[in-house]
C-alpha positions as CSV (number, residue, x, y, z in Angstrom):
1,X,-9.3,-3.8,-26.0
2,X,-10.9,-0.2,-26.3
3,X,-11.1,1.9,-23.6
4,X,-11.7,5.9,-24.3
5,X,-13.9,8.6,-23.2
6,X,-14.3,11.7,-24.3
7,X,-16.7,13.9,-22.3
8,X,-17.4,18.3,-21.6
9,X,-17.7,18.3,-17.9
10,X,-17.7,20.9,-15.3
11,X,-15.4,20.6,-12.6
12,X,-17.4,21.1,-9.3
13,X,-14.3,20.4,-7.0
14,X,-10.6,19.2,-6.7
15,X,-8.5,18.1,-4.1
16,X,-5.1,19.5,-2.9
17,X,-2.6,18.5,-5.1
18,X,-0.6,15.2,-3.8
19,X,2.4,13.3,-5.2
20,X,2.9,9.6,-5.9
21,X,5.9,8.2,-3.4
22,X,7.5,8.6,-7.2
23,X,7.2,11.4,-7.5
24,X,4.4,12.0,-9.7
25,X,2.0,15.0,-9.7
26,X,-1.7,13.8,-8.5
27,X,-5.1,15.6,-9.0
28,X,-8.4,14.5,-8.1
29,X,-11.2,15.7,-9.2
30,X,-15.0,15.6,-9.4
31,X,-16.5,16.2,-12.9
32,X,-20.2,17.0,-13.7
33,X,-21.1,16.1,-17.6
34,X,-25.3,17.4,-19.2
35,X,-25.7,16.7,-22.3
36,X,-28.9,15.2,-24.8
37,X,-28.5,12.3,-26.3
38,X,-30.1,9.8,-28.6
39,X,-30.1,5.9,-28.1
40,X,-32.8,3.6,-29.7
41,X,-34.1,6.2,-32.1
42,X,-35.1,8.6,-28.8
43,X,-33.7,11.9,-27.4
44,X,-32.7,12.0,-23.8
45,X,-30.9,14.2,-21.2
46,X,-28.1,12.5,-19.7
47,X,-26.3,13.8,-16.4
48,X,-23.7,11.9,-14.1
49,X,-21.0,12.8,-11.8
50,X,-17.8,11.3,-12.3
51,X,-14.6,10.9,-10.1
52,X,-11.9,11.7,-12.0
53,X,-7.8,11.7,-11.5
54,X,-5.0,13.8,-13.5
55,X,-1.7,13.0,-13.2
56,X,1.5,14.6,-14.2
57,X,2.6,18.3,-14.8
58,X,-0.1,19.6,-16.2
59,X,-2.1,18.4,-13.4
60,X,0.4,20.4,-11.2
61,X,0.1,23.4,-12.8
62,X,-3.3,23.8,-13.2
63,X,-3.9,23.0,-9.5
64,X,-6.1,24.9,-7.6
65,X,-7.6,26.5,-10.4
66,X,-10.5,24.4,-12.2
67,X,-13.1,24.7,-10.1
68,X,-16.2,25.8,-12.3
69,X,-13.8,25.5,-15.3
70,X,-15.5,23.7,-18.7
71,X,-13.0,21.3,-20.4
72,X,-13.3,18.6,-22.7
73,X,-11.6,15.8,-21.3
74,X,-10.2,12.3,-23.0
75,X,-9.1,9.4,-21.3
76,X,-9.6,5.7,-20.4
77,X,-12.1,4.4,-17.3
78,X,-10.1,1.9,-14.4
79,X,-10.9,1.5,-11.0
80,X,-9.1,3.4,-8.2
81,X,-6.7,1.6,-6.6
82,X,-5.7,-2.1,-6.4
83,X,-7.9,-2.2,-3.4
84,X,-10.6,-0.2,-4.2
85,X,-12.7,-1.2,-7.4
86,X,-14.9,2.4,-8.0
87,X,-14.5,3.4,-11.4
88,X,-12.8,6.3,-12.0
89,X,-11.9,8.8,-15.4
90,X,-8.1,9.0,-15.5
91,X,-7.5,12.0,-17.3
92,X,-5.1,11.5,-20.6
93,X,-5.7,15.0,-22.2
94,X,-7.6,18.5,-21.8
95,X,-8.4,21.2,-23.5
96,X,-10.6,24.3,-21.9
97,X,-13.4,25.1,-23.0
98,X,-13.7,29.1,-23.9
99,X,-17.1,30.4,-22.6
């Protein structure tokens, strides 16, 4: 089964770093993503605001620091917790956007 995105966003805020009860490195995020696109032989603007999660050491050490940053991000779409079905972006890989 497929399950990828690849999307420029902005990020318009992140939460305090947080660790798994593994140990793990956690980042949320909130991404903003403006772009045109075509569908059906028409151009449109598309905008949406996605909740988005990073986890690992890069997530730690860019922590506290990507707030108005542009990146292109890639990863796969799941739903937030076992409990909790919203759909969230968790973030695989990301490379910053120079601007």
């Amino acid at each position: 089964m497929q399950n990828r995105l690849l999307l420029t966003v902005t990020v318009e805020r992140e939460d305090a770093l947080r660790y798994t009860p593994a140990g793990l490195p956690v980042l949320e995020m909130w991404l903003k993503h403006q772009s045109r696109q075509s569908a059906g032989g028409f151009e449109r603007d598309v905008a949406c605001d996605i909740q988005a999660v990073w986890i690992g050491e890069d997530a730690r050490k860019h922590a506290g620091k990507l707030a108005g940053q542009v990146m292109n991000v890639t990863g796969f779409l799941g739903q937030r917790s076992l409990r909790n079905p919203r759909l969230v972006l968790n973030i695989e890989y990301v490379e910053f956007v120079k601007g």
